[in-house]
C-alpha positions as CSV (number, residue, x, y, z in Angstrom):
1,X,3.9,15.2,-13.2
2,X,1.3,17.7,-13.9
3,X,-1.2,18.0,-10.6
4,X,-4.8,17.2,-12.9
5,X,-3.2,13.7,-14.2
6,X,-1.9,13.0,-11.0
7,X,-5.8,14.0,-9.7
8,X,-7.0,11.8,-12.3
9,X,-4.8,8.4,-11.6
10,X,-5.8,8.7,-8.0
11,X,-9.3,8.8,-9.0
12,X,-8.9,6.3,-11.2
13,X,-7.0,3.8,-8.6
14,X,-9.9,4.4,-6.0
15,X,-12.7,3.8,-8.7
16,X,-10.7,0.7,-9.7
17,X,-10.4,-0.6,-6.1
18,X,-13.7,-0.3,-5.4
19,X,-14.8,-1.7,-8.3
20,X,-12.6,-4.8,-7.9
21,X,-14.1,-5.2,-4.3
22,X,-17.5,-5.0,-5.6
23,X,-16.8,-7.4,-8.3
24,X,-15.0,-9.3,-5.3
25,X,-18.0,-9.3,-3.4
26,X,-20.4,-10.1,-6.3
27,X,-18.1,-13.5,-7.2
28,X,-18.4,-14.5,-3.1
29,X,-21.8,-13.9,-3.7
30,X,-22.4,-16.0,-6.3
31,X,-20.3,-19.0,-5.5
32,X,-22.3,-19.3,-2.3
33,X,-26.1,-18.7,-3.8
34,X,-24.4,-21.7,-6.2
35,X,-23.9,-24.0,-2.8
36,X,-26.1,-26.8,-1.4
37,X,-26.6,-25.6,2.2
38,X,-24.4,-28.8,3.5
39,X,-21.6,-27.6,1.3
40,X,-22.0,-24.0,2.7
41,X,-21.5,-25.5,5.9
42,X,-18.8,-27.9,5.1
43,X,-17.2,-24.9,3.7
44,X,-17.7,-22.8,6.8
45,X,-16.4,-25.8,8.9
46,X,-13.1,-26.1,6.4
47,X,-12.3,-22.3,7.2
48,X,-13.2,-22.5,10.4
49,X,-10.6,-25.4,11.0
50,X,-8.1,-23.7,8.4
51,X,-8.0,-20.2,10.7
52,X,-7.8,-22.0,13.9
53,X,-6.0,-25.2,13.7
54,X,-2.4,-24.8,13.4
55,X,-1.6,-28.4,12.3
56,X,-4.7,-27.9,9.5
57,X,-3.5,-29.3,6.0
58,X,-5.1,-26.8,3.5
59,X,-4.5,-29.3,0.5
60,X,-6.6,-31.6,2.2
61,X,-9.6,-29.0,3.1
62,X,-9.0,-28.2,-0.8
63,X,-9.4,-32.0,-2.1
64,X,-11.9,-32.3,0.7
65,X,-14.1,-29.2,-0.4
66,X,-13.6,-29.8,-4.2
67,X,-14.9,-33.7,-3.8
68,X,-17.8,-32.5,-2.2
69,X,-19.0,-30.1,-4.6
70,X,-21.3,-31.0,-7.9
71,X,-20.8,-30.4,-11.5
72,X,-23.0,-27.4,-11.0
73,X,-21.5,-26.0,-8.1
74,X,-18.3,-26.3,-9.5
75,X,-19.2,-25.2,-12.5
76,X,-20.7,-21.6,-11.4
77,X,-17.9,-21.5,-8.9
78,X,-15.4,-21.2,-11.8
79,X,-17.6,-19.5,-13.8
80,X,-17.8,-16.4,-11.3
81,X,-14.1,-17.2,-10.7
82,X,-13.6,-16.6,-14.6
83,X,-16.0,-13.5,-14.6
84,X,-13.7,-11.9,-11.3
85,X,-10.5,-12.6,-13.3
86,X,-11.6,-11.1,-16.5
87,X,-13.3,-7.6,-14.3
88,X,-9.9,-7.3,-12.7
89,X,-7.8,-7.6,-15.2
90,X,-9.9,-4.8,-17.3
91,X,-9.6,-2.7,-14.3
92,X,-6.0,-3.3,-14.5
93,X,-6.3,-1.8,-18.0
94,X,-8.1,1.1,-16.9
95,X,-5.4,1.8,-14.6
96,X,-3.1,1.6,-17.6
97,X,-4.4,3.8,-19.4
98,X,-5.1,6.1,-16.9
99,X,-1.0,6.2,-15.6
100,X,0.2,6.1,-19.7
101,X,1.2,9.7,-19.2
102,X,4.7,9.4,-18.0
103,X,4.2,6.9,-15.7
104,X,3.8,3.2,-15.5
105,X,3.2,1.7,-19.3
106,X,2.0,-2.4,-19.0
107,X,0.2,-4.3,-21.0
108,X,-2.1,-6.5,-18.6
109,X,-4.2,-9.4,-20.2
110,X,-5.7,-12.7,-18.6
111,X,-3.0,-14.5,-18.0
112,X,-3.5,-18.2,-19.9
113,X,-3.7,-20.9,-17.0
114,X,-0.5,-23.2,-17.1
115,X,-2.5,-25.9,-15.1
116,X,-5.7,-27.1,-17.6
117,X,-7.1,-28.2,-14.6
118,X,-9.4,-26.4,-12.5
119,X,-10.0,-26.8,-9.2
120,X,-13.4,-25.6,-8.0
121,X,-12.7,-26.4,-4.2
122,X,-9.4,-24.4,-4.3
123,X,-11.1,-21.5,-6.2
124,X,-14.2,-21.4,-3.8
125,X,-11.8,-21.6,-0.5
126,X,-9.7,-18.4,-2.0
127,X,-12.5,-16.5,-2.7
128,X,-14.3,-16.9,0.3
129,X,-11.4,-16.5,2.7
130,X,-9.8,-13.6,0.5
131,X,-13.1,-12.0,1.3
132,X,-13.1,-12.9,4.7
133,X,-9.6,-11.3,5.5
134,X,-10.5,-8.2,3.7
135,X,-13.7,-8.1,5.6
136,X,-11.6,-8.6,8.9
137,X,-9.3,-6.0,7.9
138,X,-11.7,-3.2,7.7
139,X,-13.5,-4.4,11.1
140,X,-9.6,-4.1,12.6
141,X,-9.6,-1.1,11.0
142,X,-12.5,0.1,12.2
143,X,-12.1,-1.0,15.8
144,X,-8.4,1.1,16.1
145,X,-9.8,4.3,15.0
146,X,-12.5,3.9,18.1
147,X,-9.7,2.5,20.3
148,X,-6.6,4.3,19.2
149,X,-4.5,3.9,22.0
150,X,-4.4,-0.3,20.9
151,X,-1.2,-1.0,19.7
């Protein structure tokens, strides 16, 4: 493959991948301006429980979370859910485009939902702890390259 469109897919992975963390970020954002402070802090009991409590029944924390929440906060938290999914996915097409010349050829599109049913509590606890692992991955990451003799 010629050397300029590989230069240009690599750019256009990494413009992608930040992008999709930004929007990432932006969605996390939102869904938490969109909380009641008690629900902020039933959701940061729920993963709290969820990372350290082995027996922890993440369905539960889900139908616990999602009974909790109002029409309004589960309405913008599906709302910036639906915003994320739609920013990916044209990102995805970016990528597309960009790798057409001899390499990858998809077709990406929003996927239809085979579940008419939304859960807001189960959308909210993905984002946030999606985020979260990301977040701890580039502290982990961060912390090897000062300590590089951890294993």
């Amino acid at each position: 493959m010629d050397s300029g469109i590989q230069a240009r897919i690599e750019q256009q992975f990494k413009a992608s991948g930040q992008q999709i963390q930004r929007d990432r970020q932006e969605a996390e954002n939102t869904m938490l301006a969109a909380l009641a402070p008690a629900h902020r802090q039933l959701l940061a009991h729920i993963v709290g429980d969820l990372a350290t409590n082995p027996n922890a029944d993440a369905a539960t924390a889900v139908r616990r979370l999602d009974a909790a929440l109002s029409p309004g906060e589960k309405q913008a938290v599906l709302s910036a859910s639906d915003t994320l999914r739609h920013s990916y996915f044209d990102e995805m097409k970016k990528l597309e485009q960009a790798s057409r010349a001899g390499r990858v050829n998809q077709v990406y599109g929003v996927p239809e939902s085979s579940n008419n049913q939304r859960d807001a509590g189960a959308t909210l606890l993905l984002t946030v702890i999606s985020q979260a692992s990301w977040r701890t991955s580039m502290a982990v990451r961060s912390l090897r390259e000062q300590l590089p003799f951890y294993l």
